[in-house]
C-alpha positions as CSV (number, residue, x, y, z in Angstrom):
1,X,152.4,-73.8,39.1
2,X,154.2,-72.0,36.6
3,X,153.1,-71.9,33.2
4,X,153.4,-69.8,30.4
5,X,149.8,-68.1,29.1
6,X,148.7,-66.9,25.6
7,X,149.3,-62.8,25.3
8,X,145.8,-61.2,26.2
9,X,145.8,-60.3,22.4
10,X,144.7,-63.8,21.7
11,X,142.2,-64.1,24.3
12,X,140.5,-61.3,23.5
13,X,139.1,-61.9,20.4
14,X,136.0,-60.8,19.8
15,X,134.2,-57.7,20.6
16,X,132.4,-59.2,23.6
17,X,135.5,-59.7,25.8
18,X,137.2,-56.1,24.5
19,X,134.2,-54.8,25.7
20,X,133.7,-56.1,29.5
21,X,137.6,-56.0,30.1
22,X,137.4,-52.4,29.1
23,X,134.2,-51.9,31.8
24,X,136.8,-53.8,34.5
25,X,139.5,-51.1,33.3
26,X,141.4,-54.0,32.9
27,X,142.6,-53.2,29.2
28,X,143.5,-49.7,27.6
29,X,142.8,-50.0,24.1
30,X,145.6,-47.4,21.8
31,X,144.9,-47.0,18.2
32,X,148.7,-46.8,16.2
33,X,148.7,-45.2,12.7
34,X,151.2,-45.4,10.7
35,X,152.3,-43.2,7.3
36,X,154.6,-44.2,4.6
37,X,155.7,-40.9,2.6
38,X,156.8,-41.1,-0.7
39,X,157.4,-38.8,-3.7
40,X,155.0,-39.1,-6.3
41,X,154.7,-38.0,-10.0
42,X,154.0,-34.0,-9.5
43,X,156.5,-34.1,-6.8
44,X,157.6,-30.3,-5.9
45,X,159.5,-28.2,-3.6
46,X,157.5,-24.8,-4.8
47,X,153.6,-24.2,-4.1
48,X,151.9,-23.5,-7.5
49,X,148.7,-21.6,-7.2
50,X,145.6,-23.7,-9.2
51,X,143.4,-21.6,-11.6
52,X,140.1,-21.6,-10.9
53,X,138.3,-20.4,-14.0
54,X,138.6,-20.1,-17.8
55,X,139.3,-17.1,-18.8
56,X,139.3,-14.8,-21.8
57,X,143.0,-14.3,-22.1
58,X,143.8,-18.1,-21.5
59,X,141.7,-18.7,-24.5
60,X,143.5,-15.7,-25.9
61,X,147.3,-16.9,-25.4
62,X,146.3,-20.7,-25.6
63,X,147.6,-21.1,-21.4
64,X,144.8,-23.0,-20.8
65,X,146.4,-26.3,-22.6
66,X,149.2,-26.3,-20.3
67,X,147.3,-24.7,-17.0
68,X,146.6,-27.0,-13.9
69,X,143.1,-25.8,-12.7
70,X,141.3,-26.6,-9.1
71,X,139.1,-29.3,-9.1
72,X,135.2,-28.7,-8.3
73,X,133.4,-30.0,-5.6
74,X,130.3,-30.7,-6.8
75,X,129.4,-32.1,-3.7
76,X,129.4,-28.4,-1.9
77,X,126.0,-27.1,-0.9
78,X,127.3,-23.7,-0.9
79,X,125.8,-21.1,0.2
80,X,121.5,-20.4,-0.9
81,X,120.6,-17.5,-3.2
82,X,118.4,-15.5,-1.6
83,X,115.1,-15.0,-3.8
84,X,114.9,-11.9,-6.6
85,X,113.6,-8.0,-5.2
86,X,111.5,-5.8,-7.1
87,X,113.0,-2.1,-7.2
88,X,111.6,0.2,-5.8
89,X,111.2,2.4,-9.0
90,X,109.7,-0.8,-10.7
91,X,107.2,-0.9,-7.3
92,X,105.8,2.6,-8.2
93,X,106.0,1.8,-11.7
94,X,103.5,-0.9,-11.1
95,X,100.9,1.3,-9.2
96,X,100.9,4.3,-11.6
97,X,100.4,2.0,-14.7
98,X,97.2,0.3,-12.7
99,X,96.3,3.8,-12.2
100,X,96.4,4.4,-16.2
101,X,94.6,1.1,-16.5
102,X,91.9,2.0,-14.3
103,X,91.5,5.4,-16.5
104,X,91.3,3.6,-19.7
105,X,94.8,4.2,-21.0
106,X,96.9,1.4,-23.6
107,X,100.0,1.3,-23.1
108,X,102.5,2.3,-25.6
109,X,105.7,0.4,-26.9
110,X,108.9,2.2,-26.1
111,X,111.5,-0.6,-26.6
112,X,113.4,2.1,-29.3
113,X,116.0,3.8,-27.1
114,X,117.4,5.6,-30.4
115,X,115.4,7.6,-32.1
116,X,115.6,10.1,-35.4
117,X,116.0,13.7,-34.6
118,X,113.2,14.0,-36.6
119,X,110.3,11.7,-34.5
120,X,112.2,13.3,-31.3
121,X,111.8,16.9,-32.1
122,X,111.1,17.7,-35.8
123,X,107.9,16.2,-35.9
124,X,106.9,17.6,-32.4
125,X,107.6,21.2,-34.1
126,X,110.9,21.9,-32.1
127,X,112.5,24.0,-34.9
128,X,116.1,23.0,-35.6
129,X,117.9,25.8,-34.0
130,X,116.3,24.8,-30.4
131,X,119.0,24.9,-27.4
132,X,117.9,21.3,-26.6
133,X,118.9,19.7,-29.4
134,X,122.4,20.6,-28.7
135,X,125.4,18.4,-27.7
136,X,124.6,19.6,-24.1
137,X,121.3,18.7,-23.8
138,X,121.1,15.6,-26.0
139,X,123.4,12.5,-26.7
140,X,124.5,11.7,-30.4
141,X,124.6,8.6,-32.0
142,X,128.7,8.3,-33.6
143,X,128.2,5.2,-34.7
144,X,125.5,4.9,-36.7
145,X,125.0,8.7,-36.9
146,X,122.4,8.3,-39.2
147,X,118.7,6.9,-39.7
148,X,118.7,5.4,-43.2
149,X,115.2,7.1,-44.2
150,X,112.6,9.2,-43.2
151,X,109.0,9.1,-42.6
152,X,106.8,9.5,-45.7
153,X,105.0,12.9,-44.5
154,X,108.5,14.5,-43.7
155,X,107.6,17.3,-46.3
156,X,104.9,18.0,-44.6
157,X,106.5,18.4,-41.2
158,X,109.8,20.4,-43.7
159,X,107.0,23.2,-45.2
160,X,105.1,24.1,-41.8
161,X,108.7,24.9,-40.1
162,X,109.6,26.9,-43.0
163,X,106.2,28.8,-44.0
164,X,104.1,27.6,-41.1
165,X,100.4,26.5,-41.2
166,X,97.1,25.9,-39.6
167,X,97.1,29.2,-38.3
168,X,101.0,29.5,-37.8
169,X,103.8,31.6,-39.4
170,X,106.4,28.7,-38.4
171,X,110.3,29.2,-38.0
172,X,110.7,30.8,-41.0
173,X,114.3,28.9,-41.5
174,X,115.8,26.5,-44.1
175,X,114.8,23.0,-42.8
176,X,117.5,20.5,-42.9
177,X,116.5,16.8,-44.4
178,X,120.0,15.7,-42.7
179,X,119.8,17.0,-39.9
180,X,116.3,15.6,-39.0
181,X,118.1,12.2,-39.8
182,X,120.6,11.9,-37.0
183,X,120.1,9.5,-34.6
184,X,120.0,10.4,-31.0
185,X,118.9,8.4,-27.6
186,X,115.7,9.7,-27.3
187,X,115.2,12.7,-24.8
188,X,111.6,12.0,-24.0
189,X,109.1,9.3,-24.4
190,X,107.3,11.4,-26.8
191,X,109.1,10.7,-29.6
192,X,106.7,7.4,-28.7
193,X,103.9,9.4,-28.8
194,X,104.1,11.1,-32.1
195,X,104.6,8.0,-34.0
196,X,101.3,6.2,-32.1
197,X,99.2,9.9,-33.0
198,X,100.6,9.3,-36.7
199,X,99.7,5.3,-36.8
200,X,96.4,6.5,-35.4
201,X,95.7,9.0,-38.1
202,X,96.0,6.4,-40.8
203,X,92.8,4.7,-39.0
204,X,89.2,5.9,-39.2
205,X,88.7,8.5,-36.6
206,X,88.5,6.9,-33.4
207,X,89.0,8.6,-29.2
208,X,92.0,7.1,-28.2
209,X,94.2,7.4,-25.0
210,X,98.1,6.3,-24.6
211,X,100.3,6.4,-21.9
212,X,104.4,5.2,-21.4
213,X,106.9,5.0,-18.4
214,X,110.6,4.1,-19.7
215,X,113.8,5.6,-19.5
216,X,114.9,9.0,-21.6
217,X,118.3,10.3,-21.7
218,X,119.5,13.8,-21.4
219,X,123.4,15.4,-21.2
220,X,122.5,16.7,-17.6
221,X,125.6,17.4,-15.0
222,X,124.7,14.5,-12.2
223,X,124.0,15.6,-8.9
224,X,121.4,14.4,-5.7
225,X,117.8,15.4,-8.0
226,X,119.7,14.8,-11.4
227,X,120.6,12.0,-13.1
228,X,121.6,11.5,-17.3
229,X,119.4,8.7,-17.7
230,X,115.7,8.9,-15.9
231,X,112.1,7.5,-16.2
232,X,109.4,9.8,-17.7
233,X,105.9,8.7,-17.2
234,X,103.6,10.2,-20.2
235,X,99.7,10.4,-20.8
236,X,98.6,11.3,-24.1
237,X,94.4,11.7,-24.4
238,X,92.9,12.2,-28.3
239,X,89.5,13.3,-28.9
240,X,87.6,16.1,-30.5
241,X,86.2,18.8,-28.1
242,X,88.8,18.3,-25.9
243,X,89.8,21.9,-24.0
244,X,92.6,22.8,-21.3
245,X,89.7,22.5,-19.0
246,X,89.1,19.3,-20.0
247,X,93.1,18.5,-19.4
248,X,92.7,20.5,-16.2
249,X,89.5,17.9,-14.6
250,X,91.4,14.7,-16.0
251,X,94.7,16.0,-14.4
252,X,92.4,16.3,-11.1
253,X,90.9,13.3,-11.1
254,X,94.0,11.3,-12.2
255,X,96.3,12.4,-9.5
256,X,93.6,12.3,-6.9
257,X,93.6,8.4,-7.5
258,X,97.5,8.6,-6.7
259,X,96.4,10.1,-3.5
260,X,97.9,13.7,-4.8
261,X,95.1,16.3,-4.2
262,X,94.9,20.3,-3.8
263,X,97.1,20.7,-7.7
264,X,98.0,24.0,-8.9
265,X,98.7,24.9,-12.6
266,X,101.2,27.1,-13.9
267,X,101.6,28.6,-17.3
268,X,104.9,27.8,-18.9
269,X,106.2,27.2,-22.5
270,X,106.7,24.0,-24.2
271,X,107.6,24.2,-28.3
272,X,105.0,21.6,-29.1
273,X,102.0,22.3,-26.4
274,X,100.1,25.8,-26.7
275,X,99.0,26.4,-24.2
276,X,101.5,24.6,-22.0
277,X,101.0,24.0,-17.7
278,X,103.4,23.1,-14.9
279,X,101.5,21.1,-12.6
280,X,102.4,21.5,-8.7
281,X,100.8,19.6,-5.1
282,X,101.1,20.9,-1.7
283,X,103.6,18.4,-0.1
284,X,102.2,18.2,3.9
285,X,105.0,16.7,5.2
286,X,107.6,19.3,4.0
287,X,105.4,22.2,3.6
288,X,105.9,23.8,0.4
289,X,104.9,23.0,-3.1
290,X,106.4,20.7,-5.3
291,X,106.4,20.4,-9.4
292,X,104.9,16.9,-10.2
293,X,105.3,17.3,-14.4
294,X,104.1,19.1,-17.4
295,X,101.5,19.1,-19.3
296,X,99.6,21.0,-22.6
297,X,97.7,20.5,-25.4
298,X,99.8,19.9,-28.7
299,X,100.1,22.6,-31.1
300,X,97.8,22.1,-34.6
301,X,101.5,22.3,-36.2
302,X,102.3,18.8,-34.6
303,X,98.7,17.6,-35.2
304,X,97.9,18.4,-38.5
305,X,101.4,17.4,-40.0
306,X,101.2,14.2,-38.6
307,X,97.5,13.8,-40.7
308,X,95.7,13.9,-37.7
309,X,92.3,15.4,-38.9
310,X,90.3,18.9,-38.3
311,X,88.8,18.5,-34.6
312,X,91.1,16.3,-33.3
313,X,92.6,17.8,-30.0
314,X,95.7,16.1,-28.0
315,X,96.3,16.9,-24.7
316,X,99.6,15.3,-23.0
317,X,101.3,15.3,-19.4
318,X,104.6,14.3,-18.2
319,X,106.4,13.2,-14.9
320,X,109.1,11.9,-13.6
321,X,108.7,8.3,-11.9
322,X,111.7,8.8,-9.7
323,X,110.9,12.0,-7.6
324,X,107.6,10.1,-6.3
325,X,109.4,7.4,-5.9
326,X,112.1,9.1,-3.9
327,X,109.3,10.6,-1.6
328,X,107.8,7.4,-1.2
329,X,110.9,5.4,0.3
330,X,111.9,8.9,2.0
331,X,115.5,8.8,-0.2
332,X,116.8,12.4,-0.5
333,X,119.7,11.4,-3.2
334,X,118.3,10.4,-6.7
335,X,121.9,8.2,-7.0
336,X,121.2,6.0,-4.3
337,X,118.0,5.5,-5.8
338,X,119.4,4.5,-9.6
339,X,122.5,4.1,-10.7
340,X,126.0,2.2,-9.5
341,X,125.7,3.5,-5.6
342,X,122.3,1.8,-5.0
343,X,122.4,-0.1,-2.1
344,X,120.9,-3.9,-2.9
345,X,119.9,-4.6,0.8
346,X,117.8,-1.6,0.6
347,X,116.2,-3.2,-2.4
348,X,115.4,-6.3,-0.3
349,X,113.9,-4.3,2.5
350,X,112.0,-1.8,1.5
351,X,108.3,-2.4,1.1
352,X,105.7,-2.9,-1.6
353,X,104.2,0.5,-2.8
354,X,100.7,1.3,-2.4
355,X,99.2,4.8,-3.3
356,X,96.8,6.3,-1.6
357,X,94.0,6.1,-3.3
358,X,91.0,6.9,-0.8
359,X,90.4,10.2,-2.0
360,X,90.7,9.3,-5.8
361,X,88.0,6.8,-5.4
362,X,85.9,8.9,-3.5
363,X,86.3,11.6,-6.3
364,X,85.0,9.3,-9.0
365,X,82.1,8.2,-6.8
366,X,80.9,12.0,-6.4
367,X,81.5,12.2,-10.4
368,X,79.3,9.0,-11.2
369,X,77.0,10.7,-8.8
């Protein structure tokens, strides 16, 4: 009998059926889409690039009222910061001030990048006439060029440059008031140090020992050990009876706890230490010897002006934080280590610093002994 039937459409209406004709491969099931195309408001026949941030010359010109920007998508995971690296210079910088901690140091505020001529050479006895206060050595405030006063003692510090003093003839030149007043970025942390020996003289007598590591500045030509902007790491030790020997044993002891033994000391000439040292180490690993700092004890000129009283003896050392640093992470070009050329993976990578300090702690044992 001929008949007509439904269309399968209508007899296969629910998912059941679709699903056991499929497995019969009876039925093949299509999926038809179908787009209607319009033009719409912002309709165009030119591609207009989106901004995708404020900036400063949109606010400038006013563009921004009339700019189409890129919508966020706040619903972007992006990509994950990777977590914050210590540099390497901050690494050492760590160890050498646990070092100064261990040897009863404080440590000395040296957030004042600009300093007076006068606390950075004047009242350190560097006469006014000194090579390194020249534009080649030292950078010069323009703007302000001046400090706005001086230190109450600065007459002090004016008559021992002229006429000398405490056993000195001094510079025998007219001392400039204005000069001593323009502002430089400081050239050494020891500009620091001369105003803590001058806050300390204004207290009963007391042993006192000070020590900084921050960044100086100095008009140098940049090359691979040079840089215009460096770290200095500075000890300063006050006490009465103190001798160049007595600098000499601390030196020994102190960079022994670094892991720095067999030193050598050379005399040299510093405007504010008499008598002044270079100290040196035997470097194993490249076979010669190798400067580490400077070091003296301050001239009675300094002392005395800065109403430190009769007795009182300073001995100070300097050193640079990044030639250690640069033998520690074996980097043989001072720009890769600081600077615009430093590599930021080899932040991430390189290791913690730890000193050697075996032989240092073995030292102090036989001194206790």
């Amino acid at each position: 009998m001929v008949g007509e039937f439904p269309p399968l459409s209508s007899q296969v209406n629910n998912k059941d059926t679709i699903k056991d004709l499929k497995r019969r491969k009876l039925i093949k099931v299509n999926k038809l889409l179908s787009y209607a195309v319009s033009k719409g408001a912002n309709f165009s026949t030119t591609l207009k690039k989106q901004a995708t941030d404020l900036t400063m010359e949109m606010l400038q010109s006013g563009s921004w009222k009339t700019e189409e920007f890129k919508k966020f998508n706040f619903d972007s995971l992006g990509i994950n910061p990777s977590g914050g690296h210590l540099h390497p210079l901050l690494k050492v910088r760590e160890e050498f001030r646990q070092v100064f901690f261990e040897t009863g140091f404080e440590e000395m505020p040296t957030s004042n990048f600009v300093e007076s001529s006068f606390w950075n050479f004047d009242a350190l006895f560097v006469p006014q006439q000194h090579s390194a206060r020249d534009l080649q050595d030292t950078f010069f405030l323009k703007d302000p060029e001046v400090a706005n006063s001086l230190p109450d003692f600065w007459e002090r510090v004016k008559n021992v440059h002229e006429n000398g003093g405490y056993g000195s003839i001094g510079y025998r030149y007219s001392w400039s008031k204005e000069e001593a007043k323009k502002l430089v970025l400081r050239t050494h942390t020891t500009a620091i140090s001369s105003q803590m020996l001058n806050k300390l003289a204004q207290s009963p007598y007391r042993p006192a020992k000070y020590f900084s590591i921050d960044r100086v500045y100095r008009n140098e030509a940049v090359d691979a050990t040079h840089l215009a902007e460096f770290h200095q790491v500075e000890g300063v030790i006050a006490d009465k009876n103190m001798s160049l020997g007595s600098l000499i044993a601390f030196l020994d002891m102190f960079f022994k706890k670094m892991g720095m033994s067999n030193l050598r000391f050379k005399p040299t000439y510093n405007p504010y230490t008499e008598p002044s040292m270079e100290i040196f180490s035997y470097h194993e690993g490249l076979g010669k010897w190798l400067e580490l700092g400077n070091s003296g004890m301050f001239r009675p000129e300094m002392l005395r002006s800065l109403g430190l009283e009769d007795g009182v003896q300073v001995a100070g050392f300097g050193l640079s934080l990044e030639r250690p640093t640069m033998f520690k992470y074996d980097i043989s070009n001072i720009r890769e280590l600081l600077g615009h050329k430093v590599d930021l993976n080899m932040i991430a990578t390189n290791p913690a610093c730890r000193l050697d300090k075996k032989m240092g702690r073995e030292a102090l044992q036989k001194g206790s002994a």
